[in-house]
PDB file of the backbone (N, CA, C, O) and the ligand in Angstrom, with CONECT records:
HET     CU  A 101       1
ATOM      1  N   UNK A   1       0.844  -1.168   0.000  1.00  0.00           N
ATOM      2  CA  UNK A   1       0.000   0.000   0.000  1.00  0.00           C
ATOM      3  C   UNK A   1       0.890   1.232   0.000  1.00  0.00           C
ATOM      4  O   UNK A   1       2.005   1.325   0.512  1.00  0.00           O
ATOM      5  N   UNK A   2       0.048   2.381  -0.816  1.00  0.00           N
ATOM      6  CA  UNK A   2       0.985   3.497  -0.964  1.00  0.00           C
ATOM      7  C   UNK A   2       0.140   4.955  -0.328  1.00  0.00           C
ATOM      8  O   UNK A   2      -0.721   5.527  -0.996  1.00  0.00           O
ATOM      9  N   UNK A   3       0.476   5.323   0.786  1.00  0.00           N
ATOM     10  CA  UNK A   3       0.219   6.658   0.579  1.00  0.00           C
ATOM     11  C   UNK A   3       0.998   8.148   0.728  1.00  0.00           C
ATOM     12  O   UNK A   3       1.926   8.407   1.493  1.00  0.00           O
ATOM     13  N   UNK A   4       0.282   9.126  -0.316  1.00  0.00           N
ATOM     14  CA  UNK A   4       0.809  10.131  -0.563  1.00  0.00           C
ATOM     15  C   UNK A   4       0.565  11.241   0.584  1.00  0.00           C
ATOM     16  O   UNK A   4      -0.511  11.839   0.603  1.00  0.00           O
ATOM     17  N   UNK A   5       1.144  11.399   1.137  1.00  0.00           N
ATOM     18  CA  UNK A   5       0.643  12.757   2.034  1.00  0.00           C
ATOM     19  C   UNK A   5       1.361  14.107   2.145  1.00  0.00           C
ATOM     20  O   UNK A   5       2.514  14.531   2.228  1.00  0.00           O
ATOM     21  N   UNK A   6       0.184  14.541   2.109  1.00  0.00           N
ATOM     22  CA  UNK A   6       0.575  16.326   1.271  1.00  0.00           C
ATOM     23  C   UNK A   6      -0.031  17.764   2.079  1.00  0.00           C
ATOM     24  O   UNK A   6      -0.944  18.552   1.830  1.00  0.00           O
ATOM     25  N   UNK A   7       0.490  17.700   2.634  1.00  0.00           N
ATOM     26  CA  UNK A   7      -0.205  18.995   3.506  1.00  0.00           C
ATOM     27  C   UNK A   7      -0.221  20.252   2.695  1.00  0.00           C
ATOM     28  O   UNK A   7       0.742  20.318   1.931  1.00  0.00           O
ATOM     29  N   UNK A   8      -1.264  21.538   2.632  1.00  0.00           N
ATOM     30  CA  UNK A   8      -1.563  22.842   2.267  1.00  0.00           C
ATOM     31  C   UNK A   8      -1.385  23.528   2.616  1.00  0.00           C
ATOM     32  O   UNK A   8      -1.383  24.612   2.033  1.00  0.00           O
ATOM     33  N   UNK A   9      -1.069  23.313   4.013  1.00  0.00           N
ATOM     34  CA  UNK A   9      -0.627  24.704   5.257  1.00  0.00           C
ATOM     35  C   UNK A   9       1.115  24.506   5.471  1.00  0.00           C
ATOM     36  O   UNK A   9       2.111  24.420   4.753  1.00  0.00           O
ATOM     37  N   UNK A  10       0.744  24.495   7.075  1.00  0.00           N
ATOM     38  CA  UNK A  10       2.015  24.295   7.690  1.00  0.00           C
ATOM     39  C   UNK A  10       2.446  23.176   7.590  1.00  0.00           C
ATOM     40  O   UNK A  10       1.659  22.492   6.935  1.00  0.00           O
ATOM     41  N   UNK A  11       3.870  22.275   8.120  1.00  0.00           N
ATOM     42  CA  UNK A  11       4.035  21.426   8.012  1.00  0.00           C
ATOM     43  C   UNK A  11       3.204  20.469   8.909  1.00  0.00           C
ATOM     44  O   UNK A  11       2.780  20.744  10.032  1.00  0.00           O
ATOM     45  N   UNK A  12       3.013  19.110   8.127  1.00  0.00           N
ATOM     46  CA  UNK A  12       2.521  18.070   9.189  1.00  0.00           C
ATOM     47  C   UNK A  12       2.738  16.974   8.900  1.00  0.00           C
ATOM     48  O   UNK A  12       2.923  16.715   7.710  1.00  0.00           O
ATOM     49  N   UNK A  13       2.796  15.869   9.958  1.00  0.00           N
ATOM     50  CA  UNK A  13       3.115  14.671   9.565  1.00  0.00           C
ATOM     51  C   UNK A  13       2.067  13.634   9.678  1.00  0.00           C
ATOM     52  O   UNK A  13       1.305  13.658  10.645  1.00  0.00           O
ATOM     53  N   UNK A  14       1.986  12.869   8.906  1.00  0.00           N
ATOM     54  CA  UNK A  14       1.315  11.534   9.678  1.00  0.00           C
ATOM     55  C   UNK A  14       2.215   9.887   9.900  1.00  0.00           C
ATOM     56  O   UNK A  14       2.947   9.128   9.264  1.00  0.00           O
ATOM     57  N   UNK A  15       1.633  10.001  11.097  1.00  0.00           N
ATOM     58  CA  UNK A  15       2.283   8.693  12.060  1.00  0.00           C
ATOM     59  C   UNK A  15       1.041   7.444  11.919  1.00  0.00           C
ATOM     60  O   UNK A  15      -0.141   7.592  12.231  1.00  0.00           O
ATOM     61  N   UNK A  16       1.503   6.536  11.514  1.00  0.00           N
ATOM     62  CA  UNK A  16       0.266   5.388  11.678  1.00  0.00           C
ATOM     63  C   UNK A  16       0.915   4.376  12.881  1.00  0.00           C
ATOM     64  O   UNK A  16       2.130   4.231  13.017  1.00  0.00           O
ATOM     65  N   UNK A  17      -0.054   3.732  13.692  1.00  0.00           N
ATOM     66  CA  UNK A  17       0.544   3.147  14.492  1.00  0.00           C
ATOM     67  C   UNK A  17       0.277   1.527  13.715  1.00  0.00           C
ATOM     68  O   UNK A  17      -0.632   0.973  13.098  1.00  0.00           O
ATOM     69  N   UNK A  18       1.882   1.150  14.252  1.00  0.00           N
ATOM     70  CA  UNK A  18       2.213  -0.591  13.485  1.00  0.00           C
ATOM     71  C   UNK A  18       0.817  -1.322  14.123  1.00  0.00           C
ATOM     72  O   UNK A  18       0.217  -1.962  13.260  1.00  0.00           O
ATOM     73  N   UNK A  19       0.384  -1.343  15.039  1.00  0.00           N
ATOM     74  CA  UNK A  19      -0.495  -2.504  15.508  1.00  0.00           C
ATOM     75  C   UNK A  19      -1.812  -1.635  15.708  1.00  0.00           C
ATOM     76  O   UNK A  19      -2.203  -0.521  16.060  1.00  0.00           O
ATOM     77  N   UNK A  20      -2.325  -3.125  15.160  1.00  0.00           N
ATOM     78  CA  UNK A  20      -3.953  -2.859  15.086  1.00  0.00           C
ATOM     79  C   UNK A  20      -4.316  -2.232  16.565  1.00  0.00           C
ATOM     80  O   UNK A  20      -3.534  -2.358  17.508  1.00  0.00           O
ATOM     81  N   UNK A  21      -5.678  -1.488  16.692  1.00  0.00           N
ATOM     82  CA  UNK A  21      -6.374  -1.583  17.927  1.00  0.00           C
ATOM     83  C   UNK A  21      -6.854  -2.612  18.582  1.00  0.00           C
ATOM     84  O   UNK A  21      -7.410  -3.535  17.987  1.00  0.00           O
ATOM     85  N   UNK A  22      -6.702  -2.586  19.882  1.00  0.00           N
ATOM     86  CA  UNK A  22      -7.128  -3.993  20.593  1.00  0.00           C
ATOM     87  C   UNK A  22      -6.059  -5.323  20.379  1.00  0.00           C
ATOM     88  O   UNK A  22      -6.272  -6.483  20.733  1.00  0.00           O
ATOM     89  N   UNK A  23      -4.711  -4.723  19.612  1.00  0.00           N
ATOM     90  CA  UNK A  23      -4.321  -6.356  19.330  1.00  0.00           C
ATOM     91  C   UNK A  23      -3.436  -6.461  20.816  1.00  0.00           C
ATOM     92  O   UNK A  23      -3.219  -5.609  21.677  1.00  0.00           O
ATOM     93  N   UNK A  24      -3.069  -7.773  20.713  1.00  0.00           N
ATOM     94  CA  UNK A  24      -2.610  -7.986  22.406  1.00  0.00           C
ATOM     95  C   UNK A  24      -1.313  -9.002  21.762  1.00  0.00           C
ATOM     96  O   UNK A  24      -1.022  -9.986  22.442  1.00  0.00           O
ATOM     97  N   UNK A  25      -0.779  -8.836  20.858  1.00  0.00           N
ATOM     98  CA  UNK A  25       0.092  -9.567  20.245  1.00  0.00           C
ATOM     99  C   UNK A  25       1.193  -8.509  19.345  1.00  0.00           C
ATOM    100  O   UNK A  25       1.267  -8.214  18.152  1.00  0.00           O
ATOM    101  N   UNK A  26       1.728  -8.244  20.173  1.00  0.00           N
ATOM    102  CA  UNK A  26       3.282  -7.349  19.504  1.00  0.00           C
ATOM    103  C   UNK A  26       4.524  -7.779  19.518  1.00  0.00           C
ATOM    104  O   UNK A  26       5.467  -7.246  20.102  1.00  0.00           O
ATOM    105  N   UNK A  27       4.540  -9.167  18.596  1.00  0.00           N
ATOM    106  CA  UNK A  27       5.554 -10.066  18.085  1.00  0.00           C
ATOM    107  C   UNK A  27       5.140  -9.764  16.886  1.00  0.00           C
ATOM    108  O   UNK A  27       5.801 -10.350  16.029  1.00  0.00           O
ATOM    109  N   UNK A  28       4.251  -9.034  16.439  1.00  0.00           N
ATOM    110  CA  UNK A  28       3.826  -9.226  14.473  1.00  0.00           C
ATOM    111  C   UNK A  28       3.211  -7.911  14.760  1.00  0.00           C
ATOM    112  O   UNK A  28       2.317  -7.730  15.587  1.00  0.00           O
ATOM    113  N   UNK A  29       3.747  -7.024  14.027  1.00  0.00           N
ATOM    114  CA  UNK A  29       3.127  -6.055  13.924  1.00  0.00           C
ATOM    115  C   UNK A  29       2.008  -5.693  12.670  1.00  0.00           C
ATOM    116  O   UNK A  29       2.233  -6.516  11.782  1.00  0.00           O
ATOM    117  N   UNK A  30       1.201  -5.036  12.369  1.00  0.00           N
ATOM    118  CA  UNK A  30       0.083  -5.381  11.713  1.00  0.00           C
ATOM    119  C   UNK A  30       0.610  -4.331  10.138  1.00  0.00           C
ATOM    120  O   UNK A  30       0.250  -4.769   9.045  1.00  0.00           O
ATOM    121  N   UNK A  31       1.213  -3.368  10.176  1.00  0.00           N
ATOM    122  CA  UNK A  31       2.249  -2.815   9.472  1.00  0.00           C
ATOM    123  C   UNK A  31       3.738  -3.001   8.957  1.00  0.00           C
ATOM    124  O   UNK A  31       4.571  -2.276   9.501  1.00  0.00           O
ATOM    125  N   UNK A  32       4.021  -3.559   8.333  1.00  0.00           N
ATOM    126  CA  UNK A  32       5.454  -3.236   7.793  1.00  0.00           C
ATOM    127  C   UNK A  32       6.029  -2.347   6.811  1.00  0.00           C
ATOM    128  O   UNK A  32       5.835  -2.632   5.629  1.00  0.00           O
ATOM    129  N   UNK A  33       6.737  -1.265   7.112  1.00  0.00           N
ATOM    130  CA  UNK A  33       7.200  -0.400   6.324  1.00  0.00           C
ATOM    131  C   UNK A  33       8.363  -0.619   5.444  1.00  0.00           C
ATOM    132  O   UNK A  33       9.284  -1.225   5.990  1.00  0.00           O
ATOM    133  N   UNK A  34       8.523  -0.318   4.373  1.00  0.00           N
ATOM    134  CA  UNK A  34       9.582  -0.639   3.626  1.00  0.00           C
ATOM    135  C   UNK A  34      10.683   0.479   4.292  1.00  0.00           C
ATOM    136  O   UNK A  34      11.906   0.345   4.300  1.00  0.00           O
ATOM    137  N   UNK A  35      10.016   1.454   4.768  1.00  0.00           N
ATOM    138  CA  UNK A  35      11.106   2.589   4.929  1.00  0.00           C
ATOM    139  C   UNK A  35      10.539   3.181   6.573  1.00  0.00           C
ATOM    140  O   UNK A  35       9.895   4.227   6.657  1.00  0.00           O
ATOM    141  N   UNK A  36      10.780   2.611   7.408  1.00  0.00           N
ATOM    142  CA  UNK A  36      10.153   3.215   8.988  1.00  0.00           C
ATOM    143  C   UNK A  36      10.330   4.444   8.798  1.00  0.00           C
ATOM    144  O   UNK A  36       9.223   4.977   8.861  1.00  0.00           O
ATOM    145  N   UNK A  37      11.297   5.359   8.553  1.00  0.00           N
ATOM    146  CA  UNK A  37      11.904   6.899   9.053  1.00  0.00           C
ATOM    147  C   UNK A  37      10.438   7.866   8.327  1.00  0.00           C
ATOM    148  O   UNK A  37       9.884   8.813   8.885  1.00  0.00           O
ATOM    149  N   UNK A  38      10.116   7.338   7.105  1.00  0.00           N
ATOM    150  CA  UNK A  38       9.451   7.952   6.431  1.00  0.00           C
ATOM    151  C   UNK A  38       7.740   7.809   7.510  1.00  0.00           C
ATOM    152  O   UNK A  38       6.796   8.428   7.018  1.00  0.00           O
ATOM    153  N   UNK A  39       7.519   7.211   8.551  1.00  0.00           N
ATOM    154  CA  UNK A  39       6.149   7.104   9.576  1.00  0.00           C
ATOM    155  C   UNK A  39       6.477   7.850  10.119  1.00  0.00           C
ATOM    156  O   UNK A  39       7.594   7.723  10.621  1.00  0.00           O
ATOM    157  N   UNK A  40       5.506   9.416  10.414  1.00  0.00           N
ATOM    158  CA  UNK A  40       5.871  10.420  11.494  1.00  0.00           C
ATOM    159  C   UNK A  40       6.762  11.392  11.039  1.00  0.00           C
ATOM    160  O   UNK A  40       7.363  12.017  11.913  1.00  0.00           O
ATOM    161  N   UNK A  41       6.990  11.666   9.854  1.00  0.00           N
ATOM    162  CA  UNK A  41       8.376  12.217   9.200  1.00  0.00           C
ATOM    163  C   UNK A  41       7.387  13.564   9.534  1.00  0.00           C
ATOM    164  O   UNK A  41       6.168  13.640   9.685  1.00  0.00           O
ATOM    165  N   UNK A  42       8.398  14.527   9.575  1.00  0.00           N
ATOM    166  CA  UNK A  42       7.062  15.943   9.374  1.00  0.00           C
ATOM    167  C   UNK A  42       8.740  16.963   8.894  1.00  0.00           C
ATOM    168  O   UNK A  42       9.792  17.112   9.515  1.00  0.00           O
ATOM    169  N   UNK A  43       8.214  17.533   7.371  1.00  0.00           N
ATOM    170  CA  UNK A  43       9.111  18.465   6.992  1.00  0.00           C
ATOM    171  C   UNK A  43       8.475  18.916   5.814  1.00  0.00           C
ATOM    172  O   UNK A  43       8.087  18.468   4.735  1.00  0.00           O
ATOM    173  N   UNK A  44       8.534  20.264   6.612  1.00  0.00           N
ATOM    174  CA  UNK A  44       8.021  21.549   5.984  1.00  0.00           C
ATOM    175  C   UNK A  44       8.545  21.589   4.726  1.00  0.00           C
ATOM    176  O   UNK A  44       9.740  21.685   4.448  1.00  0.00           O
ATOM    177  N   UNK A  45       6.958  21.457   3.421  1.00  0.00           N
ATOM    178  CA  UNK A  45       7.262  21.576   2.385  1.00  0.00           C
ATOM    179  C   UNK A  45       7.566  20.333   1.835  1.00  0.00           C
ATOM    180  O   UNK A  45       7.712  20.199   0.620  1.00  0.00           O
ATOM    181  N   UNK A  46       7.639  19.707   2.370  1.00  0.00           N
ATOM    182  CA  UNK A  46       7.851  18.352   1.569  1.00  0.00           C
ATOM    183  C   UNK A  46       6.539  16.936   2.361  1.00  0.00           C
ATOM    184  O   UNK A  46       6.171  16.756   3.522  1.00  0.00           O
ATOM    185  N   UNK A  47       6.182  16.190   1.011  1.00  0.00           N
ATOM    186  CA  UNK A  47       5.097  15.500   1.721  1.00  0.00           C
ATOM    187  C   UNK A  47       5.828  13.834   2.454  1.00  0.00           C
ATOM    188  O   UNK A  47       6.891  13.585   3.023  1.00  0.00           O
ATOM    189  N   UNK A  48       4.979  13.235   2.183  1.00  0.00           N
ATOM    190  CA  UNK A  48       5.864  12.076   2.873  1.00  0.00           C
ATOM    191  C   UNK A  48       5.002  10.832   2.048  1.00  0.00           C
ATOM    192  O   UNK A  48       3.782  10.921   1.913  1.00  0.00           O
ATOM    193  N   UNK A  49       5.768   9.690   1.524  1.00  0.00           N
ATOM    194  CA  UNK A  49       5.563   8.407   0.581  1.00  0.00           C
ATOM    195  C   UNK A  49       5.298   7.541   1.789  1.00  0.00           C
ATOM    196  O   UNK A  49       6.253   7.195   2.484  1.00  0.00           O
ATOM    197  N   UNK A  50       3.915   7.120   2.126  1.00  0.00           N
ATOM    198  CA  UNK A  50       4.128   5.566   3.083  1.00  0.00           C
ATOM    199  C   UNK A  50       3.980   4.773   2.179  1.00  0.00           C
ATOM    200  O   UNK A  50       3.209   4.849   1.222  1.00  0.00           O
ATOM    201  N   UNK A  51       5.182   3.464   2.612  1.00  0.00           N
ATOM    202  CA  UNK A  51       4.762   3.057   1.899  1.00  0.00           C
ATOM    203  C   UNK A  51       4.625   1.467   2.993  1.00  0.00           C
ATOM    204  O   UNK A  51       5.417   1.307   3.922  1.00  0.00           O
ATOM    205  N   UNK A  52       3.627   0.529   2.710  1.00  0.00           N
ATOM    206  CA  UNK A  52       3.938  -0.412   3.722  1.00  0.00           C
ATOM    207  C   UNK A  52       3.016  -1.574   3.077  1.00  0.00           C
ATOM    208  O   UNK A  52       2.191  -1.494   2.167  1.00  0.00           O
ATOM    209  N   UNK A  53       3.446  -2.715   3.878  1.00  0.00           N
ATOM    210  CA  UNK A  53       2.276  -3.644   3.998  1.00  0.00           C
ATOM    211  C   UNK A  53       1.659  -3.809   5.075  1.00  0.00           C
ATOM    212  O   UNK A  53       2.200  -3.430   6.113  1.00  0.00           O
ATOM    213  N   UNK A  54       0.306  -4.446   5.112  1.00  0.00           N
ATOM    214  CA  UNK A  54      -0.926  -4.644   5.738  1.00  0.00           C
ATOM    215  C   UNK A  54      -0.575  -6.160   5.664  1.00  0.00           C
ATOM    216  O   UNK A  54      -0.572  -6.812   4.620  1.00  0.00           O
ATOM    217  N   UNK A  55      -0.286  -6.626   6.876  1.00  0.00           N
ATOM    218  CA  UNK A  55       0.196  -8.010   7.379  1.00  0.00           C
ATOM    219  C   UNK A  55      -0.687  -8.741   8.055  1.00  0.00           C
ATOM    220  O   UNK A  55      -0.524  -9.944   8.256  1.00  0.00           O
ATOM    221  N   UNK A  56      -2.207  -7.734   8.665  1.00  0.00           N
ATOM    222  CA  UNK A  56      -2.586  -8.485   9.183  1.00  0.00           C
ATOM    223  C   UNK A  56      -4.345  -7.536   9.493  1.00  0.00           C
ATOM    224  O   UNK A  56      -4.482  -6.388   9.916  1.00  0.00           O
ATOM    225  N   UNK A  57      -5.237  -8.344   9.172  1.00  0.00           N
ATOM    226  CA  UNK A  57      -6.675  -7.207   9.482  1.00  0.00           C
ATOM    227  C   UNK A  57      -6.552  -6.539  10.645  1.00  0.00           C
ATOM    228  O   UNK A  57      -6.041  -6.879  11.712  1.00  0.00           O
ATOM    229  N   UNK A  58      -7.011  -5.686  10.352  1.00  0.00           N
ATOM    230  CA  UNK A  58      -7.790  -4.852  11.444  1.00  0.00           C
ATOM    231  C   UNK A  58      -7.142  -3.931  11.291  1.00  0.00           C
ATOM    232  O   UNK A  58      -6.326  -3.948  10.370  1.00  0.00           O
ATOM    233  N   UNK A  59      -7.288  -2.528  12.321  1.00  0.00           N
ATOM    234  CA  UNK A  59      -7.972  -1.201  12.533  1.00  0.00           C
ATOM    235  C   UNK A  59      -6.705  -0.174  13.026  1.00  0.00           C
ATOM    236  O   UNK A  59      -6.585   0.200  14.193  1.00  0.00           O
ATOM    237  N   UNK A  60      -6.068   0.093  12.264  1.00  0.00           N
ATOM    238  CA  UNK A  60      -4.654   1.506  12.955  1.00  0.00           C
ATOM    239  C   UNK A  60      -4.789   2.289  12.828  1.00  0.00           C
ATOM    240  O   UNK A  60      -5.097   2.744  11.727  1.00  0.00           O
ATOM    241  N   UNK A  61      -4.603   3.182  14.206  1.00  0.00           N
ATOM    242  CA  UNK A  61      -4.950   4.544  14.059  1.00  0.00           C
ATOM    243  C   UNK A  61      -3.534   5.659  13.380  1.00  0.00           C
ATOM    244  O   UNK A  61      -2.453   5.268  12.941  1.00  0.00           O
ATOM    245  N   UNK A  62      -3.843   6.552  13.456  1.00  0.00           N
ATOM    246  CA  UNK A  62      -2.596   7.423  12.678  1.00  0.00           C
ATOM    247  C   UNK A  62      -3.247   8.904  13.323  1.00  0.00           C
ATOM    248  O   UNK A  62      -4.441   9.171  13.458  1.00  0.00           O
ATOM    249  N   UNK A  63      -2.331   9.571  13.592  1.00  0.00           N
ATOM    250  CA  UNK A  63      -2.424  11.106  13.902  1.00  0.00           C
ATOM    251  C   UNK A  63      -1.683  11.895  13.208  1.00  0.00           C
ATOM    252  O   UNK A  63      -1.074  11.281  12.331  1.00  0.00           O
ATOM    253  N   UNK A  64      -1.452  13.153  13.238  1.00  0.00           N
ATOM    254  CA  UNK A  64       0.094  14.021  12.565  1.00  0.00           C
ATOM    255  C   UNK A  64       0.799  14.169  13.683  1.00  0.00           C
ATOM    256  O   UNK A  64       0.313  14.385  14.793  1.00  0.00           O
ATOM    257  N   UNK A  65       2.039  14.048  13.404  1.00  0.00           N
ATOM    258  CA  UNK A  65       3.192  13.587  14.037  1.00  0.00           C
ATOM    259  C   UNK A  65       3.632  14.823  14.931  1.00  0.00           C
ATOM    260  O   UNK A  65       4.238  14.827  16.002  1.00  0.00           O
ATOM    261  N   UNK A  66       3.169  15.812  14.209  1.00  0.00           N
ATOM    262  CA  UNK A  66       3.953  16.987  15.122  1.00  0.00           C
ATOM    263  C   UNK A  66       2.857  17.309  16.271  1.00  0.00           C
ATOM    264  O   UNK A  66       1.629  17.303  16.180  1.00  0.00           O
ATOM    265  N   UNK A  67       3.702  17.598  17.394  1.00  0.00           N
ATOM    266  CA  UNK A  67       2.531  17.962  18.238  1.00  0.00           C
ATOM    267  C   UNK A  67       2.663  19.539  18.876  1.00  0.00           C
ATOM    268  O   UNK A  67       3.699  20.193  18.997  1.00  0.00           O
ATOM    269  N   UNK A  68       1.508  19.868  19.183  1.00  0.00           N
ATOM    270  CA  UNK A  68       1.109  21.600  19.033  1.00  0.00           C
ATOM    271  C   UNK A  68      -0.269  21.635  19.393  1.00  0.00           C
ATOM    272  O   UNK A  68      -1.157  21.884  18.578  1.00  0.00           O
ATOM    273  N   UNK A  69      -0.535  21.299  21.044  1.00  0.00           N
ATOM    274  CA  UNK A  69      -1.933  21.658  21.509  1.00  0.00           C
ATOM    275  C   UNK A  69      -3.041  21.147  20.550  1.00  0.00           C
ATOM    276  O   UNK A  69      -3.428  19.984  20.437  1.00  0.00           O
ATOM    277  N   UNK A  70      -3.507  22.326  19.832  1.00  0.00           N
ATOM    278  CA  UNK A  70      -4.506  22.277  19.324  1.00  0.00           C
ATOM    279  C   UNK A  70      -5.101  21.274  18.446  1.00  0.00           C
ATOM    280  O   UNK A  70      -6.282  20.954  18.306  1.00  0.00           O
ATOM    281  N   UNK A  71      -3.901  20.788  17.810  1.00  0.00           N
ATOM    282  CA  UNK A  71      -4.292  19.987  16.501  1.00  0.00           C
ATOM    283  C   UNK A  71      -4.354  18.513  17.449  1.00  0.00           C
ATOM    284  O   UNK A  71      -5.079  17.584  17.097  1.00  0.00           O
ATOM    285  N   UNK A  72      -3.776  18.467  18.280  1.00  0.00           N
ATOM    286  CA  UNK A  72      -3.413  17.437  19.051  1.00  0.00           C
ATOM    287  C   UNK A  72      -4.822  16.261  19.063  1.00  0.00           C
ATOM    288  O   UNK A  72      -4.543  15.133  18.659  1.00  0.00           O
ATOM    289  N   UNK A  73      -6.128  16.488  19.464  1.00  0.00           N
ATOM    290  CA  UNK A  73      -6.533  15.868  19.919  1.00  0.00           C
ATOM    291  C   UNK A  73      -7.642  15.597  18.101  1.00  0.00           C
ATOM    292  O   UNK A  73      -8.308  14.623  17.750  1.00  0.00           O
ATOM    293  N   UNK A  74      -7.412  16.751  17.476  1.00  0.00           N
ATOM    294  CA  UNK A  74      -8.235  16.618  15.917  1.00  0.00           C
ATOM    295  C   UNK A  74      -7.804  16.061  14.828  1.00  0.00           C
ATOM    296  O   UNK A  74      -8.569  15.643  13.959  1.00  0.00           O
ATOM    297  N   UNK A  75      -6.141  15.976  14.737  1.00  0.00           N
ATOM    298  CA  UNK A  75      -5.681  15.551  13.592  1.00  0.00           C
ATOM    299  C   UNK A  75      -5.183  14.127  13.860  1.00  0.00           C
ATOM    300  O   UNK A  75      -4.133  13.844  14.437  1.00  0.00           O
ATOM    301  N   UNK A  76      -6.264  13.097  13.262  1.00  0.00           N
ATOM    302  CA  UNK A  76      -6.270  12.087  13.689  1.00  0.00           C
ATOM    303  C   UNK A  76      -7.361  11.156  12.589  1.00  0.00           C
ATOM    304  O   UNK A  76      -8.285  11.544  11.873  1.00  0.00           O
ATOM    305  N   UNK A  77      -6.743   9.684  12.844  1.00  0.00           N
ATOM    306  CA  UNK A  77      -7.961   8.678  11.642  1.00  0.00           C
ATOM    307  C   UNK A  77      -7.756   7.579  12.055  1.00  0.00           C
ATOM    308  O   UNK A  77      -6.934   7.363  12.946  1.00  0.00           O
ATOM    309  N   UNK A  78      -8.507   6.606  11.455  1.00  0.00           N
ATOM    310  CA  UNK A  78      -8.291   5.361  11.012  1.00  0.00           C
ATOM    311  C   UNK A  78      -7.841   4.752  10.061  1.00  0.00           C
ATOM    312  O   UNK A  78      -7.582   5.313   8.997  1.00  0.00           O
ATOM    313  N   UNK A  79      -7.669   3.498  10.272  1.00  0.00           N
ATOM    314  CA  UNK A  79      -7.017   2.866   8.770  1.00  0.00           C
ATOM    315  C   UNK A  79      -7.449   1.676   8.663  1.00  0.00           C
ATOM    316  O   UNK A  79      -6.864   0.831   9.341  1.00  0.00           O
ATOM    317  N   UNK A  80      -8.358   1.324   7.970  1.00  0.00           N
ATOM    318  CA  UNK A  80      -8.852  -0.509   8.746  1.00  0.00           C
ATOM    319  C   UNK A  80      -8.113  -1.094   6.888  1.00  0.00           C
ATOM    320  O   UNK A  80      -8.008  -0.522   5.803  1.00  0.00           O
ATOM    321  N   UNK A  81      -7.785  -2.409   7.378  1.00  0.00           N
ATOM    322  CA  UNK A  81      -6.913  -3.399   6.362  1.00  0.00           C
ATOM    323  C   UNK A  81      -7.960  -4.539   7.028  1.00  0.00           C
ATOM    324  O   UNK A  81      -8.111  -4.886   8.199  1.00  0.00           O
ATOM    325  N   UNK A  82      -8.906  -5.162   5.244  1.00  0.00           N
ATOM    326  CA  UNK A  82      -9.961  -6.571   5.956  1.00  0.00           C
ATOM    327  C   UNK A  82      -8.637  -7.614   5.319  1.00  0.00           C
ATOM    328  O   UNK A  82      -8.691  -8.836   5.461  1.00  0.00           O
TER     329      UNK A  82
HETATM  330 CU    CU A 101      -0.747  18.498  11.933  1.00  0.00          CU2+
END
């Protein structure tokens, strides 16, 4: 899986977390990145390539990486892999 992320404003990042929600097993993470550095990357002006596999169903959340009060508790998603 590939995604492009491109911010309009200021800089921002997005962080996906490796393991599903609820998993109780972190010997396998539910993400594998070809490139970790690039999860959470945040630099102004430039977007960021995830690129990864989906190893295993279910539900990861992801926020933007930089943190700054406000955005803190809004800039935020899901990611479900069936
Ligand atoms: Cu942000």
């Amino acid at each position: 899986m590939r995604l492009k992320v491109h911010s309009n404003e200021e800089a921002h990042g997005l962080k996906l977390n490796l393991y599903p929600e609820g998993s109780k097993d972190k010997s396998s993470q539910g993400l594998l990145f070809a490139n970790l550095q690039e999860n959470g990357k945040v630099q102004k002006g430039e977007g960021q390539v995830l690129d990864f596999v989906a190893q295993r169903a279910g539900t990861c959340e992801f926020k933007c990486a930089k943190v700054w009060g406000i955005h803190d508790g809004r800039m935020r998603g899901k990611l479900r892999a069936n």
